[in-house]
N, C-alpha and C positions, 0 to 999 in steps of 0.2 A: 504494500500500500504506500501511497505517495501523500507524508507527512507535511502538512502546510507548512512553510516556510525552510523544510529542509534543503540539502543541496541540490537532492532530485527533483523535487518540485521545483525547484527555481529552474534547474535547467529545462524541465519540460516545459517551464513557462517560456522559455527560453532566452532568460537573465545571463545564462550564465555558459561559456562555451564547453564542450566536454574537453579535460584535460587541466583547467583552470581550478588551480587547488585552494583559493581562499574566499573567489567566489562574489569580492566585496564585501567580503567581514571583514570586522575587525577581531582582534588577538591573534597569538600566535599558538596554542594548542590546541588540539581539535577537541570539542567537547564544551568550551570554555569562550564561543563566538558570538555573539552580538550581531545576529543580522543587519545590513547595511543596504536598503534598498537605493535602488540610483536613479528610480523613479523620483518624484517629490515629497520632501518630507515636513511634514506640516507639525502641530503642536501635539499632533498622538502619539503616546511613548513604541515603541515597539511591540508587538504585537505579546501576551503574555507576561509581560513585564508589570502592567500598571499597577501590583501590590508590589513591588520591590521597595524593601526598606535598606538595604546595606547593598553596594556595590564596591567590588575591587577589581582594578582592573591594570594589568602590567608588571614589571619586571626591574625594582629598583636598582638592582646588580646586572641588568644585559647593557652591555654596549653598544648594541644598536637601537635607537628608540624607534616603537613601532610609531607610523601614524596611525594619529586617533582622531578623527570627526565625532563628537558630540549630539550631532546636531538628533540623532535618531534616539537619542535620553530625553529629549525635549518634553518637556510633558512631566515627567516622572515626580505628581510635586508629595507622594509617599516615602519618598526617598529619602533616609535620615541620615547615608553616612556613605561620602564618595570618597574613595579613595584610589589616584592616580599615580602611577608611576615608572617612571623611565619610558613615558610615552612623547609624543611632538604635537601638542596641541596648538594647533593650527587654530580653530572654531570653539572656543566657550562660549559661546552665546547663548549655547542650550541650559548654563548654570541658571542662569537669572531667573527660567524658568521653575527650578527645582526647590518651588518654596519652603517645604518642608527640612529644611538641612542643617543638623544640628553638627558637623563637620564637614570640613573640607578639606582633606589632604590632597595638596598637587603635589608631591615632591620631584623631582628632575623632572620636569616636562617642559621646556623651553618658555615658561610663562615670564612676559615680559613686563613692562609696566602697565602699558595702554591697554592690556588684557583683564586687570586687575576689575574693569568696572564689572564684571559679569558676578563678581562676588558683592556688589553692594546690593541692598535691599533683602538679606536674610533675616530676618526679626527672631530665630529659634538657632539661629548659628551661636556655638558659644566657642568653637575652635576651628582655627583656619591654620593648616601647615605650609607653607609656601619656599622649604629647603632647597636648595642648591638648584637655584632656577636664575634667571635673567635679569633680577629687578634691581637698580639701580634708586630707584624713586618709589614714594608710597604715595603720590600726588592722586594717582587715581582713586583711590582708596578709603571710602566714605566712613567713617564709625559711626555717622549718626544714624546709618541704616542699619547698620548691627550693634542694637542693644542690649544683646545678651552676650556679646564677646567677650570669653574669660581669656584666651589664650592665642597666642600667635606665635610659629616659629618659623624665622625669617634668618636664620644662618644660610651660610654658603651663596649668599649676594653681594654684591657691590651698595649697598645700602649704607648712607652717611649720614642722615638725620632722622631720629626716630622721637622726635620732639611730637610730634602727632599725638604722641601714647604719655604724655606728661600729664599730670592731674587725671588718669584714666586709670579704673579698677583695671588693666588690663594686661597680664603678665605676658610680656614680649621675650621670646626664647631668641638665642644667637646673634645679640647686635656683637659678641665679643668673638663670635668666630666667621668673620669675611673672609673671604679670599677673591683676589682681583681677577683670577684665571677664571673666574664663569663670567 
């Protein structure tokens, strides 16, 4: 039988060429894929998904970072706990959707500064990890839309003023361990 959204079904839909081993998934083990339709992907989370409350996704220790498009989480606002890593996020946009998110681990995933707004407006976010990633500046980066923010750790950036979090209940991890090489 030909299971909805497996790889046989998509090739009979004929998404997908025979031979062609990922199919436009994402991940890298089989079993552990996240459909990636190339059709158009609107604010419906992926088919099956819409009671997920915890997702992880990637590979802190591969040195090759998969790409990841977001855009097919969109929706997901049961979602209490993302965690990313050693992926190339290209597209967050689909965060801002994800109201329900009481964390946010990106850690290694090329998140830059200008990226950062996709995490503002979490009102139940109380921990945002944002390790050994591209950021430079916290300028994108709202706290008045996360007012449950206990915790933030922002090691392994080029980050030089963390005046933001002055007069804030809010315990900032790694302003003491930068390094310039990310």
């Amino acid at each position: 039988p030909v299971i909805p959204g497996s790889l046989s079904s998509q090739r009979a839909a004929g998404l997908c060429k025979p031979g062609l081993r990922r199919c436009g998934e994402i991940g890298r083990h089989e079993g552990l894929k996240i459909p990636f339709w190339r059709q158009s992907t609107g604010s419906t989370p992926v088919g099956g998904m819409e009671n997920l409350d915890h997702l992880r996704i990637g590979d802190d220790w591969n040195s090759h970072r998969i790409a990841l498009d977001l855009a097919p989480l969109s929706g997901l606002t049961r979602l209490e706990y993302l965690h990313i890593f050693g992926a190339k996020l290209d597209n967050v946009d689909a965060i801002s959707s994800m109201s329900g998110l009481i964390c946010i681990n990106l850690q290694n995933c090329g998140m830059t500064s200008a990226k950062l707004t996709a995490l503002n407006g979490h009102p139940l976010t109380t921990e945002i990890n944002l390790e050994r990633n591209f950021l430079r500046t916290l300028d994108e980066l709202d706290l008045s839309t996360l007012p449950e923010l206990k915790e933030i750790n922002l090691g392994g950036n080029t980050i030089r003023d963390f005046s933001m979090f002055d007069g804030t209940a809010i315990t900032v991890y790694g302003q003491d361990w930068q390094n310039a090489a990310y």
